[in-house]
N, C-alpha and C positions, 0 to 999 in steps of 0.2 A: 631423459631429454624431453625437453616440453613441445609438445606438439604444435603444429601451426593452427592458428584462427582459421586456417578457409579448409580445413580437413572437410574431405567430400563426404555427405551424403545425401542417396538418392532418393529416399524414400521417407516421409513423415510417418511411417506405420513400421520401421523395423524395429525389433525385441526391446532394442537399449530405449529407445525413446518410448513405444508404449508401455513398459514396465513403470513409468513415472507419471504418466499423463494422469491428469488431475487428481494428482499425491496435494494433501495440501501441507506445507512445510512447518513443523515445532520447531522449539525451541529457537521462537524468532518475535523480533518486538513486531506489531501489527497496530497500522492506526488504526485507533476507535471512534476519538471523534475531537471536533473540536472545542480546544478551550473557551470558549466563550460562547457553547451550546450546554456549558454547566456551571451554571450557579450554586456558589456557598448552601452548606445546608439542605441539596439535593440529591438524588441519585438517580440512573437511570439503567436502563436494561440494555445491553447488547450483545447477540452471538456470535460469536468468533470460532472457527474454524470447529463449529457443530457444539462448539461450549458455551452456556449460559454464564455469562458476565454482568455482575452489578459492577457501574462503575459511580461511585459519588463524590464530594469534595465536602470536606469536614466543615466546621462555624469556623475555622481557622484559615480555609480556602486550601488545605491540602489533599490533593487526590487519594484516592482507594479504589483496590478492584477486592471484591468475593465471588464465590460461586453463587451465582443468582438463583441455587435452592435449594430450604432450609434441611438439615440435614436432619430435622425428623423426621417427616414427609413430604417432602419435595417439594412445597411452595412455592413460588418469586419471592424472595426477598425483596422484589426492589418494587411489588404493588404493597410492601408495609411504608409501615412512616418512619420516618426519619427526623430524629431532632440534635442532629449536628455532629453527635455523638456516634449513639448507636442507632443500628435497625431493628426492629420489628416484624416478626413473623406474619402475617396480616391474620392466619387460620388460629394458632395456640399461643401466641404471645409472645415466645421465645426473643430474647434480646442477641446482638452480636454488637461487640465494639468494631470497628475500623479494622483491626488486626487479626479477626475471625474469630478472637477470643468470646463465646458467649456468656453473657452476664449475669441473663435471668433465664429459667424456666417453670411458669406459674403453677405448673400442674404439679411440679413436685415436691412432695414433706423432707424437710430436714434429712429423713433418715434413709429417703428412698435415692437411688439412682437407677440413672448417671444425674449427676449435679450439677451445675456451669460448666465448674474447674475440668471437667471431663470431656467438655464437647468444643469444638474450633469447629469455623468455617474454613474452606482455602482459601487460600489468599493469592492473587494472582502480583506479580511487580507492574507496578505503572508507574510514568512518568511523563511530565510536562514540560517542555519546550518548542520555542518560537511558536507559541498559539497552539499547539499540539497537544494531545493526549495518547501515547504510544500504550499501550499493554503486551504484555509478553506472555505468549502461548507455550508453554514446554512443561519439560520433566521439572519436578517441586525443588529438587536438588540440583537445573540446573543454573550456572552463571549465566545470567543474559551480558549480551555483549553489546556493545556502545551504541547508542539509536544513530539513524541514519545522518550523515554529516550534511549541514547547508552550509550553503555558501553566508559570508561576512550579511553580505547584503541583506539576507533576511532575518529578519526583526520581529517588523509586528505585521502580520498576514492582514492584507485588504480583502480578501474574498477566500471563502471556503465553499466549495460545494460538493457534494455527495450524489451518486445516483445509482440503484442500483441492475447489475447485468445480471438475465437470466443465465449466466452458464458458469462452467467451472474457471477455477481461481485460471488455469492456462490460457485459457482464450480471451481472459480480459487483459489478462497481462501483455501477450506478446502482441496483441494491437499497440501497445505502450513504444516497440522494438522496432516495428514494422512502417518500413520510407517510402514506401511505392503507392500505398493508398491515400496518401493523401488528396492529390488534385481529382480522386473520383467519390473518396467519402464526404473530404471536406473541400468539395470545390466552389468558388463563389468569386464574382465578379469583380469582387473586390481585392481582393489577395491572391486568389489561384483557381486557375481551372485549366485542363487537358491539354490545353494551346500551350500553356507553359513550362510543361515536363521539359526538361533536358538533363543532360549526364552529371550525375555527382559523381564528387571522387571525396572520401574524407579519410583521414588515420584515427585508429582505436588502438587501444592500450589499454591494459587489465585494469581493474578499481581497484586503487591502494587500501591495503589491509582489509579487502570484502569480497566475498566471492559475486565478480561483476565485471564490470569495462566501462569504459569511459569514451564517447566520442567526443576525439579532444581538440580546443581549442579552435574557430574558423570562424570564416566571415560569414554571415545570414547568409542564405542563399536569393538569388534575385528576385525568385517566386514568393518568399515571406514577406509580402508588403508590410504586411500587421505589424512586426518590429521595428520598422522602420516609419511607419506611422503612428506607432505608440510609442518610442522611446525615441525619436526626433533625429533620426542620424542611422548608421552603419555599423550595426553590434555585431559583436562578436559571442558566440554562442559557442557553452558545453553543456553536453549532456552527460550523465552517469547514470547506469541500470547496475542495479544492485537487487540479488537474491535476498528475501523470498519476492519484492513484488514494488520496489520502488524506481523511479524515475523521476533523477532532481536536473533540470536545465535551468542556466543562467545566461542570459543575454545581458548587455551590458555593451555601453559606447564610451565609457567610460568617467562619463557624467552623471548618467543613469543607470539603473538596473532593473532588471525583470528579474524575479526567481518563480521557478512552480514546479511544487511538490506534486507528485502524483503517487499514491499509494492503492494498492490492491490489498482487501482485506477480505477472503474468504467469509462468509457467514455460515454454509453450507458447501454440501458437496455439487451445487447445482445452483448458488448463487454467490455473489462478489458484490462487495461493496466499493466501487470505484470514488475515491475520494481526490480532490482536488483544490490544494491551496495556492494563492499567489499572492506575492511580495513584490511591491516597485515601491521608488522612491521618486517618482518623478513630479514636476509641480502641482497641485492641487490634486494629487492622489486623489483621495473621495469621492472628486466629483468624477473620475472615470468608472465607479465602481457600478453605479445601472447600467450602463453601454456594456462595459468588460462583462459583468455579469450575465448578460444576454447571447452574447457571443458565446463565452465557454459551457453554458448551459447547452446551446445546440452543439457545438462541436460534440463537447460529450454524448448527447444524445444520438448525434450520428455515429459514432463508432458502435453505441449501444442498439442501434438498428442493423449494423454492419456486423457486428456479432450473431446476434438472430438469426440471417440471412445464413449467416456460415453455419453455425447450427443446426438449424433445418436442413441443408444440406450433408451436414457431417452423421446427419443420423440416418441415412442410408448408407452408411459404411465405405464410402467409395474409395478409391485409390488415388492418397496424393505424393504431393512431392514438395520440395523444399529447393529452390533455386542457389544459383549464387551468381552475383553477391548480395541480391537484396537480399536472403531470408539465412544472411548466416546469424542476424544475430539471433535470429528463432534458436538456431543449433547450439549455439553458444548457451544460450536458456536453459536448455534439455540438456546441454552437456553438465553446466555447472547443479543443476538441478539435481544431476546422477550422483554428482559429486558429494553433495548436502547429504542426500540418504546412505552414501556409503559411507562417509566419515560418520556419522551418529551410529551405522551398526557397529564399525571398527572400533568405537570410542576414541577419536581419534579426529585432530585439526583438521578442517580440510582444506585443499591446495587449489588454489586457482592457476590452473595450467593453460591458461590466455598468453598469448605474446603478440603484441606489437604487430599491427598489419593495417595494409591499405583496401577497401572496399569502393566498389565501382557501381553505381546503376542510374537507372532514369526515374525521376520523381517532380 
């Protein structure tokens, strides 16, 4: 029998939850960056969940990922040159095609090995959609499973931004989850501040086919001016949190839409790369893209100052706690999160044991 959403618990430091805490999750696609931060012909370096990642785009504009070092002596692959083709060792020469297969190694006679035919790079899966470049972190044998779902509306991304949080992949993410900080991280005269807190009530419902939930379907709330002053009317907004580390919301008045991606990509065990796309369709799109850009660079930065804060604080060890019902989607996180590691040890689907419930708080 499936357990309810608001299952009590009292303490952010009992066994179940700290056995997880800043685990970072495989066999899971993680954005890396955006498509139109790689040009035909290039490649470029990035580490994902403590692994070195060349990622390039052939003369042809097709993506690749390899392990960004070379498997004679550990080089970067991605400070050689690249001519569309293959890469280049920058220290011995060594070639690798696109598919990790190597082509040449200079040093060696006909008669010696290992020879090409003998040596591969890994190969990591990537893939490109709606202006995205996803990579997948896991076992070499395993299925990656279908990249994150957007909504119709998104297309072609107006704004991509990136920044990165000094801490582990958990604390950037559940800032993602979290409704009560708003009016004191991102408060501002314009849209919200502390005067305007009053009671939400919203319905959640598990995310179909993903270990996650969905807050579904409702009206903005009165304190989101921003929606209602960028999309010209009264939208209606969903959100979906989806394990390891996504957050897709659509607003929409049904003339217009907003979408925006928000992705957590671990780089380390003690940093995150917080990524952020949006998508609207609304008139003269372009030209809101300096203003909107200004805006979501501080928002982001405040949560990234507001993590810190926690931070410093959390490394004196102290004793917390997790409320409800603001912070059940935190538990919900740490639940399904248990869930992730224990279906990989059992080899085994995992089950998202969410149902259907109402949540209440002041924001």
């Amino acid at each position: 029998m499936n357990a309810p959403l608001t299952e009590t618990m009292t303490t952010e430091t009992t066994d179940d939850v700290a056995a997880v805490k800043g685990v970072m999750l495989r066999d899971a696609w993680y954005y890396a960056l955006a498509s139109a931060d790689l040009r035909a012909g290039t490649t470029t370096h990035r580490t994902l969940l403590g692994e070195p990642v060349l990622i390039g785009r052939d003369a042809g504009g097709k993506i690749f990922a390899l392990r960004d070092t070379c498997p004679h002596r550990g080089t970067l692959l991605s400070r050689g040159p690249f001519d569309g083709k293959e890469v280049a060792c920058p220290y011995h020469g060594w070639r690798f095609a696109t598919n990790g297969q190597c082509t040449a190694i200079p040093s060696q006679t006909a008669d010696q090995r290992p020879q090409p035919a003998d040596i591969r790079a890994q190969t990591f899966p990537a893939h490109e959609a709606a202006g995205n470049i996803w990579v997948f972190v896991g076992a070499r044998n395993a299925t990656p499973p279908p990249l994150p779902a957007l909504p119709e509306a998104a297309k072609r991304p107006q704004l991509h931004l990136v920044m990165r949080f000094p801490c582990n992949i958990d604390l950037a993410v559940i800032g993602l989850m979290d409704p009560a900080h708003g009016a004191f991280v991102h408060k501002s005269a314009v849209w919200r501040s502390e005067q305007s807190i009053h009671e939400k009530r919203k319905s959640f419902s598990p995310a179909p086919g993903a270990l996650g939930w969905r807050m579904d379907k409702h009206r903005a709330s009165s304190n989101s001016r921003a929606y209602r002053l960028f999309l010209g009317g009264q939208p209606e907004t969903e959100i979906t949190y989806t394990l390891p580390s996504v957050r897709i919301e659509h607003a929409s008045t049904g003339r217009y839409n907003y979408v925006g991606l928000t992705a957590c990509t671990p780089v380390t065990a003690d940093a995150t790369d917080v990524h952020h796309v949006m998508y609207w369709d609304i008139p003269g799109g372009a030209l809101w893209r300096p203003v909107v850009r200004q805006v979501a660079h501080r928002f982001l930065d405040q949560d990234r100052v507001a993590v810190i804060a926690m931070q410093e604080g959390l490394a004196f060890s102290p004793s917390t706690m997790l409320v409800r019902d603001a912070d059940t989607q935190v538990r919900w996180y740490y639940r399904l999160k248990r869930e992730w590691l224990a279906a990989a040890a059992e080899a085994r689907a995992p089950e998202n044991a969410l149902t259907p419930t109402v949540l209440t708080w002041r924001s």
